[in-house]
C-alpha positions, 0 to 999 in steps of 0.5 A: 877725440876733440876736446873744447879747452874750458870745460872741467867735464871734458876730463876725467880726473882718473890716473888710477893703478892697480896695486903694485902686485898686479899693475906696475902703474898703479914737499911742502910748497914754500917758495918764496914768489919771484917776478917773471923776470927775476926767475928768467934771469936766475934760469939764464945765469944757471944756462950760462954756468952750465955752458961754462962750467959744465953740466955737473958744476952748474947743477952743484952751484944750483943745488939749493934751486929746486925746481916746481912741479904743476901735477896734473891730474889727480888720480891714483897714480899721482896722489899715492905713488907720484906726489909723495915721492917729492919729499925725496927729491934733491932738485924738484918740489910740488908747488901746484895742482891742476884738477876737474875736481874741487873737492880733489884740489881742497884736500890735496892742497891742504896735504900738501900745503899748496895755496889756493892761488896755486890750484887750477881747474882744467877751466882756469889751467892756462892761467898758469903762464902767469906763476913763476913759480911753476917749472914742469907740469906733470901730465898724469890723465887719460892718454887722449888727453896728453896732447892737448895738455902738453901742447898747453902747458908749452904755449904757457912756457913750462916744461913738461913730463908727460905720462907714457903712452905718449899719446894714442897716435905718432901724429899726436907726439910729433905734434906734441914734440913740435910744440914743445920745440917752438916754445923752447921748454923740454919734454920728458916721457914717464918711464920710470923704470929706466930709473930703477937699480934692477933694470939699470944694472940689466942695462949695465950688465948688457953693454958690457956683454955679460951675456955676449950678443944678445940673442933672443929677449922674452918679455910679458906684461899683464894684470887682470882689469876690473870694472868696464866702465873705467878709462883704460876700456874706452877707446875714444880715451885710452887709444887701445887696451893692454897694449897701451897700458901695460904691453909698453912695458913689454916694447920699451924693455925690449928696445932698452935691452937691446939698444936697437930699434925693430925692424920687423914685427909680427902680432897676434890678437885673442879678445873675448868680444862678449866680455863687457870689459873688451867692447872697445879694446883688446885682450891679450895681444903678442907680438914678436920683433926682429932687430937688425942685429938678428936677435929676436923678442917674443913680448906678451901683454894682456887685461886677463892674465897676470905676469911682469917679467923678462929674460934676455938671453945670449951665448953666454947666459941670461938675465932675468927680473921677475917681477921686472917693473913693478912699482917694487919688489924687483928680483934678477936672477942671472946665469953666467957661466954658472948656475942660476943665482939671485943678483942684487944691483948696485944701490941707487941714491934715489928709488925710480920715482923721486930720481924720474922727477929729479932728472927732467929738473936737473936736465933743465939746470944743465941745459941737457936733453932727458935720456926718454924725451919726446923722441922716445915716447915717438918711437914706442907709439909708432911701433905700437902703430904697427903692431895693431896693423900686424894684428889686424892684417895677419902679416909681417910689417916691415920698419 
């Protein structure tokens, strides 16, 4: 979808998620104003103790620099679950807000204590080359939309975090990771729960080989979507239905479990058309993936069914989260070597969301690239490219 920079209408101001049970999407500004070039200077000397001193021993001389947020978008998902979460960071602030509706930008800044200069329209967001106070914008809007939001903020010179999918097409995030390049500034894909202690211990668990080779995943990602008219059920917008919303969950979790790309993919599709919510989008969508390794994933998304979870199998056992990637409420199970039983992770300082935020800030003070950059997004859009081409053509489509 074209969209002409300037006109607040062009965006819908919407992130909004489902509660946690069914949908696992759904500081105070304070700083001192430095001059640009005092601020490039600061960056430049962390940049040059990160090289010097390493990456853990610049960031602990930075420890007082926090680094500013731009949240863009002020939907559900950013207003209740994102910006709250700040109070916890140890590295990252939110210091403006970027929105299509005044009304949104009043009583957010005023919450936040966010000065009227340091609220943006999408009409006036470009204008945010000139705050140094800014760092990161954090695009939170309709995926069709992260492109052109991404590309922009990079020509202003700030980093970027950008909500996943990445963008509705691979040509979409290549453009956007080139973008990003030719200004300099990082790029960082919101996948939260790479972040979370239940799904960072499975990871754990996996390399270590608690389960031998991995053999066989088993992954389902669904919620029951309501009113038609929202975004999610546009396709100019979303890019697709739950295979883009809630069965990436379905595909990341399969590739980070593993730690291999597919190979080979096989996909079914199952949507009523004379539901007035599925016009334009899909239903229910499962697909299967093939590894190099020979170990296999049967992943499941759907609008109409309501399931979070995975099992990763292997000679040796299982390892279960169910529900798996909520906003909470996580719970492994795990059978190795023994019967079935309830595993608590190892405790993590920070929950997925303040840890998300604080990651992207401390990769940008020790000059080091996030674990789910632009590259990863890229990977998961291209695979759901496939996937969609599986379906449609009833064939096995080789990576």
């Amino acid at each position: 979808m074209h969209v002409r920079r300037g006109r607040p209408h062009a965006v819908p101001d919407v992130q909004s998620r489902p509660g946690a049970g069914s949908h696992p999407d759904v500081g105070p500004h304070g700083s001192e104003a430095m001059s640009t070039i005092s601020k490039r200077a600061f960056v430049a000397s962390g940049l040059a103790l990160a090289a010097a001193a390493g990456p853990l021993d610049a960031l602990a001389r930075q420890s007082d620099r926090k680094l500013g947020y731009a949240i863009l978008g002020l939907g559900y998902y950013a207003t209740k679950i994102i910006m709250p979460r700040f109070a916890e960071c140890e590295h990252s602030k939110l210091v403006a807000l970027v929105s299509g509706t005044p009304e949104k930008l009043k009583t957010f800044g005023e919450q936040y204590g966010i000065p009227e200069s340091h609220r943006y329209s999408y009409e006036t967001f470009d204008k945010i080359v000139d705050n140094p106070d800014v760092d990161i914008v954090y695009v939170i809007t309709p995926n069709s939309l992260h492109r052109t939001f991404t590309e922009r903020a990079a020509k202003a010179g700030k980093h970027v975090m950008c909500e996943k999918p990445m963008a509705t097409s691979s040509a979409d995030c290549e453009a956007m990771i080139a973008a990003c390049k030719k200004a300099g500034r990082k790029l960082m894909i919101g996948y939260r729960s790479r972040f979370q202690a239940h799904n960072i211990e499975a990871i754990k668990l996996i390399r270590d080989g608690a389960v031998g080779p991995v053999r066989h995943i088993s992954t389902d990602h669904g919620f029951t979507i309501g009113d038609p008219t929202q975004w999610r059920l546009k396709k100019a917008l979303s890019g697709g239905g739950s295979l883009m919303d809630i069965g990436i969950y379905s595909l990341n979790a399969a590739r980070y479990l593993t730690g291999e790309e597919p190979i080979a993919i096989n996909a079914i599709e199952s949507t009523d058309r004379s539901n007035p919510r599925f016009k334009e989008v899909e239903d229910i969508i499962n697909f299967q993936l093939l590894f190099p390794s020979g170990a296999t994933a049967q992943c499941g998304s759907a609008y109409t069914a309501n399931f979070n979870r995975y099992r990763v199998s292997g000679p040796k056992g299982f390892i279960e989260l169910d529900p798996a990637t909520p906003y909470q409420g996580q719970t492994m199970r795990t059978a190795l070597g023994g019967p079935p039983t309830l595993r608590e992770p190892a405790p993590q300082p920070k929950n997925q969301f303040s840890a998300q935020l604080d990651h992207l800030s401390e990769c940008i003070l020790t000059n080091r690239e996030p674990i789910v950059g632009g590259e990863e997004g890229l990977k998961d859009v291209r695979i759901i490219e496939a996937i969609y081409r599986a379906a449609r053509e009833g064939r096995t489509v080789k990576l």
